[in-house]
KOLVEX-440641 format. One record per atom (N, C-alpha, C): x, z, y; residue in one letter. Coordinates in pm, whole numbers, padded with zeros to 5 digits, always signed. Layout:
! KOLVEX-440641
XZYA
...
***
This chain:
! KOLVEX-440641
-00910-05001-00155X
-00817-04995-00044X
-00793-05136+00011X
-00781-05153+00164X
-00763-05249+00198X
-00648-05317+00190X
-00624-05425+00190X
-00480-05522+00187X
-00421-05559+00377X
-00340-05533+00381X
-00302-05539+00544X
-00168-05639+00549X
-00207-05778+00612X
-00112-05843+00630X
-00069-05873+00773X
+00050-05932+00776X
+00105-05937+00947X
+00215-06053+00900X
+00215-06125+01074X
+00352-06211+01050X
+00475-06133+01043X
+00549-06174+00946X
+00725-06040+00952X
+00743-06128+01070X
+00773-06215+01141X
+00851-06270+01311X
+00800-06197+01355X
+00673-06181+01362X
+00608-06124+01477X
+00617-05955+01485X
+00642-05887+01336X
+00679-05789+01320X
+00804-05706+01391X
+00897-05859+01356X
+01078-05827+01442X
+01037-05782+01555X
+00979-05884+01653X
+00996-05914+01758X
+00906-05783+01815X
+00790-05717+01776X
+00714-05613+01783X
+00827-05444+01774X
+00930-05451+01689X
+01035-05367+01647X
+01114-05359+01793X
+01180-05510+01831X
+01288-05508+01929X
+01214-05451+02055X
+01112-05564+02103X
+01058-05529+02225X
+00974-05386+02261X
+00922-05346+02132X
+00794-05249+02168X
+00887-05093+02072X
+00970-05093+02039X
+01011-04998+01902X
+00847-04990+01803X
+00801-05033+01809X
+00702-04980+01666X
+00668-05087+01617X
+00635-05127+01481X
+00640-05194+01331X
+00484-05185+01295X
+00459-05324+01223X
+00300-05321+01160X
+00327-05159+01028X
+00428-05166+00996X
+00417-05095+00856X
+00403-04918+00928X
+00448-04883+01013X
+00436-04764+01105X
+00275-04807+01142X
+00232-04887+01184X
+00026-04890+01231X
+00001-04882+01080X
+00052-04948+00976X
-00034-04920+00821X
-00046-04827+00795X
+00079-04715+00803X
+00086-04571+00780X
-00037-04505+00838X
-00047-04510+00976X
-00108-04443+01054X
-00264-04453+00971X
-00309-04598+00979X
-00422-04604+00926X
-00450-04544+00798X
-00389-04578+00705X
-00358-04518+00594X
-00405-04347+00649X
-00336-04324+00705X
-00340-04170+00738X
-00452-04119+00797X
-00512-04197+00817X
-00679-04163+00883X
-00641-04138+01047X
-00526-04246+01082X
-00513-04205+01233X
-00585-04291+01357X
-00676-04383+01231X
-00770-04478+01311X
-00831-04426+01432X
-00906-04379+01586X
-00965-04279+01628X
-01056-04387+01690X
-01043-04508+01694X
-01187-04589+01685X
-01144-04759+01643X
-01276-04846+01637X
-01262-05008+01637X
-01348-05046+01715X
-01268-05136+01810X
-01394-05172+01883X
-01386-05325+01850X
-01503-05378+01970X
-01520-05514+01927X
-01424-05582+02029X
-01392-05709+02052X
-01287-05761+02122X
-01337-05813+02240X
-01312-05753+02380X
-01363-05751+02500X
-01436-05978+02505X
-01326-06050+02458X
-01359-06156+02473X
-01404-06247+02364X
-01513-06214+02283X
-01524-06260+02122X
-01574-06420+02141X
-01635-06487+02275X
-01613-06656+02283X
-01453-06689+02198X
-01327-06626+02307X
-01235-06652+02272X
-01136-06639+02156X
-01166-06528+02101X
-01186-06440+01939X
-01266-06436+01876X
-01282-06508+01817X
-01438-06493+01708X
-01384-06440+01632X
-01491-06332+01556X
-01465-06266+01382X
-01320-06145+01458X
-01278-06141+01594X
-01150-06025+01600X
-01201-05898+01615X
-01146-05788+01571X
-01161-05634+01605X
-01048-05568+01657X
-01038-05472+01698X
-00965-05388+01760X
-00957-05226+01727X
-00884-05247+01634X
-00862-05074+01615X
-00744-05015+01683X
-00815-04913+01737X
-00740-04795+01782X
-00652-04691+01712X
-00528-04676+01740X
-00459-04606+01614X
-00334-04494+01688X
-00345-04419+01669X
-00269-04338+01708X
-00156-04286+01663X
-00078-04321+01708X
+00138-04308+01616X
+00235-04241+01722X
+00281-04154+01674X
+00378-04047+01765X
+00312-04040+01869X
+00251-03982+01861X
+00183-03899+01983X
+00172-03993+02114X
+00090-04117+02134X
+00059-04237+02157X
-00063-04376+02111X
-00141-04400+02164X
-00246-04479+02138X
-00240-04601+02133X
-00250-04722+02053X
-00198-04879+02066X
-00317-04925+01981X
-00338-05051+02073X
-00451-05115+02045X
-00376-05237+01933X
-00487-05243+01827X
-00379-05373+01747X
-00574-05476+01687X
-00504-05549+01719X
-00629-05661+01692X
-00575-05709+01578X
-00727-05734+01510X
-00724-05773+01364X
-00885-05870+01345X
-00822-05961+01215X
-00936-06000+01188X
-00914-06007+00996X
-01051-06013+00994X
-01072-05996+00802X
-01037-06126+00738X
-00935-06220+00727X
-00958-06306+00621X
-01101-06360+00554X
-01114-06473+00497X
-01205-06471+00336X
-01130-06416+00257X
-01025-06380+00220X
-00989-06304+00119X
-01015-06158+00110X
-01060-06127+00184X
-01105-05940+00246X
-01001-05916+00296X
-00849-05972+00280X
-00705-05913+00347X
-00754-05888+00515X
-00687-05767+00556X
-00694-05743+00714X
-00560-05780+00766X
-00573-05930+00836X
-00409-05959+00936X
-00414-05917+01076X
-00310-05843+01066X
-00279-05757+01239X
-00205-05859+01271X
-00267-05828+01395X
-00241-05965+01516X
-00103-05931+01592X
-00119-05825+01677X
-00013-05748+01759X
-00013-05618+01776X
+00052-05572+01832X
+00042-05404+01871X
+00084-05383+02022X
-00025-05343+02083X
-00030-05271+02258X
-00039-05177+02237X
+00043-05120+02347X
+00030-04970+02353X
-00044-04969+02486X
-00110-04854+02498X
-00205-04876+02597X
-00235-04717+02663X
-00145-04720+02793X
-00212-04615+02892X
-00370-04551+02851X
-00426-04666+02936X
-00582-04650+02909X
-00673-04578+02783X
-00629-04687+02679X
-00660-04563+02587X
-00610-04402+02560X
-00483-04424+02568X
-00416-04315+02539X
-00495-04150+02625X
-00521-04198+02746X
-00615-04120+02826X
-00714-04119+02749X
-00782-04195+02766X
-00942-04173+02655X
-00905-04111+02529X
-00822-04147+02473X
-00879-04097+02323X
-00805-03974+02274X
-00719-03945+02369X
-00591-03765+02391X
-00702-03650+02457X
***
């Protein structure tokens, strides 16, 4: 099983502004609510980032991640995203 880390600030601030929490996207994943990963539209500017797609209360949010050397996966942020939400509903 994978190890999933996140900044807790960035967590708060993800809670106040957006209502949803890295530990609510862990669940999801956990839960097999992954429904894709893609690669990161700008990987010059992101090297080594991915983008999984995850689906939480009935809603689609894009959260970028990259693998550590330690194998740990750190989530970057969480978007919620129209766009997908169409595509992948």
């Amino acid at each position: 099983m994978s190890v999933y880390t996140f900044s807790p600030e960035k967590n708060a601030k993800l809670i106040d502004e957006r209502s949803i929490s890295f530990e609510e996207i862990i669940a999801a994943i956990q839960d097999d609510q992954i429904v894709d990963i893609l690669e990161h539209p700008n990987p010059e500017k992101y090297e080594n980032q991915k983008i999984y797609v995850v689906s939480v209360k009935e809603y689609v949010y894009l959260v970028p991640f990259v693998i550590n050397a330690d194998g740990n996966i750190f989530l970057k942020t969480i978007i919620p995203s129209r766009k997908a939400k169409k595509k992948y509903s």
